[in-house]
N, C-alpha and C positions, 0 to 999 in steps of 0.2 A: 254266317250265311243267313240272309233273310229271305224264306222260304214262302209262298202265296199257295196255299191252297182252292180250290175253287170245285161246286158244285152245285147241283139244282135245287136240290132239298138236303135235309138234316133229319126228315120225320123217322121215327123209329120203324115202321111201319114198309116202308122201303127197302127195308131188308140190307143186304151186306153191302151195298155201297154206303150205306150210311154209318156202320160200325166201321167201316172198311178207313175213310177219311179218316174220321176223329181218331180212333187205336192210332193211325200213323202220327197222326198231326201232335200226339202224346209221344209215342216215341220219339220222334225226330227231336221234341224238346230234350227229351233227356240225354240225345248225345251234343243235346247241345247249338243247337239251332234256334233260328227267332224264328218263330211259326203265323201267320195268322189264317186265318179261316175264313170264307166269304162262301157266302148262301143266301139263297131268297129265302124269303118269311112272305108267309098269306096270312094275317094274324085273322084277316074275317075267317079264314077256316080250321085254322091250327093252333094250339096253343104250346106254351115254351116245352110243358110238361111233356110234348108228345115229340119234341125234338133230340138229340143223343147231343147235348153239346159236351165238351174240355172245361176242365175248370177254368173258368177267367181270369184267376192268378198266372195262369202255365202259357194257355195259347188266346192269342188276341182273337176271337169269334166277331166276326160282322154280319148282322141279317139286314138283308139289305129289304126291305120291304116292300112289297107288288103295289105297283100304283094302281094298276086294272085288273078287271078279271079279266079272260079268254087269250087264246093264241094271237088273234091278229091286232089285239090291242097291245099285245108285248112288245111287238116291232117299236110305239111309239115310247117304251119308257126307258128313261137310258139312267135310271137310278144304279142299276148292277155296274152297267158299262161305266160310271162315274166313281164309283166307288172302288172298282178293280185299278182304273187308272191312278187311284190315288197312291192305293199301295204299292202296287209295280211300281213306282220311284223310286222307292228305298228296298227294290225287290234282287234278289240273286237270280230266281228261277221261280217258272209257275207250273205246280200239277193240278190236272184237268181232268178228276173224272167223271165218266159219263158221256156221250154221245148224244146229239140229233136234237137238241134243247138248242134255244136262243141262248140262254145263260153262259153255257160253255163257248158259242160262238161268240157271244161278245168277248169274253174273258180274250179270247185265241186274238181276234183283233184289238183289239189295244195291249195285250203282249208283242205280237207283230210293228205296231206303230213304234214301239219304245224298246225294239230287237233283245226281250229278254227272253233267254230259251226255257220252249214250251217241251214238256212229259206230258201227254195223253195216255190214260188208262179208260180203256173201252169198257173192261169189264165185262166183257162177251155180246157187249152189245150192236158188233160184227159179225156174231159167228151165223154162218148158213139162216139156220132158224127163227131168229132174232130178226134179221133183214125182211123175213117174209112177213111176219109181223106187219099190219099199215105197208104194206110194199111201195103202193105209189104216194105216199107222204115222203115215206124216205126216199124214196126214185128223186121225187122234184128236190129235196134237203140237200141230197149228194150234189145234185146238177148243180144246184143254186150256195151253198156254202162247205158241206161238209168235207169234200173229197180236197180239198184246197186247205180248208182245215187241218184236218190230217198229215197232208203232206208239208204243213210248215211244223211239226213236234221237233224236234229235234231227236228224240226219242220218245218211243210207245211201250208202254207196260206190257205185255200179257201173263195171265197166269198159269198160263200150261202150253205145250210144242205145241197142240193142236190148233189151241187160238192164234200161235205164232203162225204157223204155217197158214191158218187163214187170212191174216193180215197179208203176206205175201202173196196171194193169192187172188188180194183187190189189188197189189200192186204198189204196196207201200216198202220204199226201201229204204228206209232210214234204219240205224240202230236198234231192234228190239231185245229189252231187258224180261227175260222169263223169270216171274218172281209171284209165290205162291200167296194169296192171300191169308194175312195172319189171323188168327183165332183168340181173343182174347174169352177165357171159360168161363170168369167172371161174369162178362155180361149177359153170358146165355143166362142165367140162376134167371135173370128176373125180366129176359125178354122173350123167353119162350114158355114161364112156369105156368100163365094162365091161358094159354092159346095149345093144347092136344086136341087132337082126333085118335081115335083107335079103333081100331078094328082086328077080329080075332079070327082064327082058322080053327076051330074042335078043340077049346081049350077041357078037355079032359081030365088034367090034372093041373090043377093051377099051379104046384109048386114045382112042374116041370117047364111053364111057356119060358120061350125062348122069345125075345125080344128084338125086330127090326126098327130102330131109330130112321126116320126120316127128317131130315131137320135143313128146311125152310121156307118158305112164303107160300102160301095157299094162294096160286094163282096158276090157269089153266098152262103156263109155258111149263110149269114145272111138272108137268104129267104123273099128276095124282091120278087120273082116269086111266090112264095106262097103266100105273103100277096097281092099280085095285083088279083089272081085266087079267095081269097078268096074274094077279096074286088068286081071284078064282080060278083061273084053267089048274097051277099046279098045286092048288089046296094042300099046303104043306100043315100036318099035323101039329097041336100045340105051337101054334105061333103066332104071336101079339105085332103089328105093326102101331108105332107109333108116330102120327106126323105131328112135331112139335115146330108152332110158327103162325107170326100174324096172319090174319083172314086178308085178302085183297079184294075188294069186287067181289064179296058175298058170293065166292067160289066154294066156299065151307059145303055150304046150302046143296052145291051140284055133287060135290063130293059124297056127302052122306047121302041124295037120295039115290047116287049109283051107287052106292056101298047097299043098300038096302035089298035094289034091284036084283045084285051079281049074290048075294046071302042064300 
């Protein structure tokens, strides 16, 4: 089975969709599947070092490289859209994760052209929350490709009932496979070793704190402010929170001067 992966980015920085891809795109080799991988590259802003690629002996990686910068110049580059079509020829089937990107649309059309069946993993980027997010980018995205999108998968990922039942709930009734996103603990060693936050409750005896892990992306969806507000009101005695995980949008910065604040 020759399998097309497809997504927006690879940056490490991106958090679990980026580990989420390649870990698969590794296993699937090993039971034995031809795998390749297709992603943009910004090389003016990213360099290889900061992307999570497979080894290039295992899975065939394509970076397909940005002609332009910004959103409405992407309309005119069809370097992705070319390059996708090349491989869907010799394709079985193509997974698509990520939503509301051009990249994933083109992928979705030129699978469409050449009736090879699409897996869309959203990756929560459906659920409630997510949506309100940019509301009216995504309001015009849906009207204009994304809801038509969707509805040609053949089947949809989700990772948990809740996401399922939100899908249902926009109205998608194809096939969903509830399937938990894998964890590989190897990579956490060295993508989360030099990126902690911490903050403590009356650590009184150090070799009593008790330790809360929060483990990922310093970015305000992820309601670091919430859990710091929450974490003054019940000032729980001797206890250490540690958020371990890349910075996004120098969110760090708001975090610690509300950690300061609520102290």
């Amino acid at each position: 089975m020759k399998i097309i992966q497809s997504i927006a980015s690879l940056k490490k920085e991106n958090g679990g969709t980026t580990f989420f891809v390649t870990d698969l795109s590794l296993a699937l080799t090993e039971l034995g599947e031809e795998v390749s991988l297709i992603t943009k590259f910004n090389q003016k802003y990213t360099s290889k070092k900061n992307l999570y690629l497979p080894p290039e002996s295992i899975v065939n990686s394509i970076l397909v490289k940005k002609k332009y910068q910004g959103l409405f110049l992407d309309f005119f580059d069809n370097s992705y859209r070319n390059a996708v079509r090349q491989e869907l020829k010799k394709a079985t089937v193509i997974h698509i994760t990520g939503l509301w990107n051009l990249t994933s649309h083109q992928a979705i059309v030129e699978s469409r052209k050449l009736e090879i069946p699409i897996i869309i993993s959203p990756q929560g980027m459906l659920e409630p929350w997510a949506i309100k997010q940019r509301f009216w980018k995504k309001k015009l995205a849906w009207l204009l490709y994304q809801n038509w999108d969707l509805k040609s998968a053949k089947v949809i990922h989700a990772t948990a009932e809740q996401e399922a039942e939100n899908l249902r709930r926009l109205g998608l009734r194809q096939p969903i496979a509830i399937i938990p996103n894998c964890i590989n603990f190897e990579n956490l060693k060295t993508a989360t070793s030099k990126n902690y936050l911490n903050f403590s409750t009356n650590p009184k005896n150090v070799n009593k704190i008790r330790k809360l892990l929060f483990l990922s992306r310093i970015h305000p969806k992820k309601g670091l402010i919430e859990l710091v507000r929450a974490w003054s009101k019940i000032h729980p005695k001797n206890w250490k929170v540690v958020v371990a995980g890349p910075n996004e949008g120098d969110h760090r910065a708001e975090v610690e001067l509300f950690i300061k604040k609520k102290n």
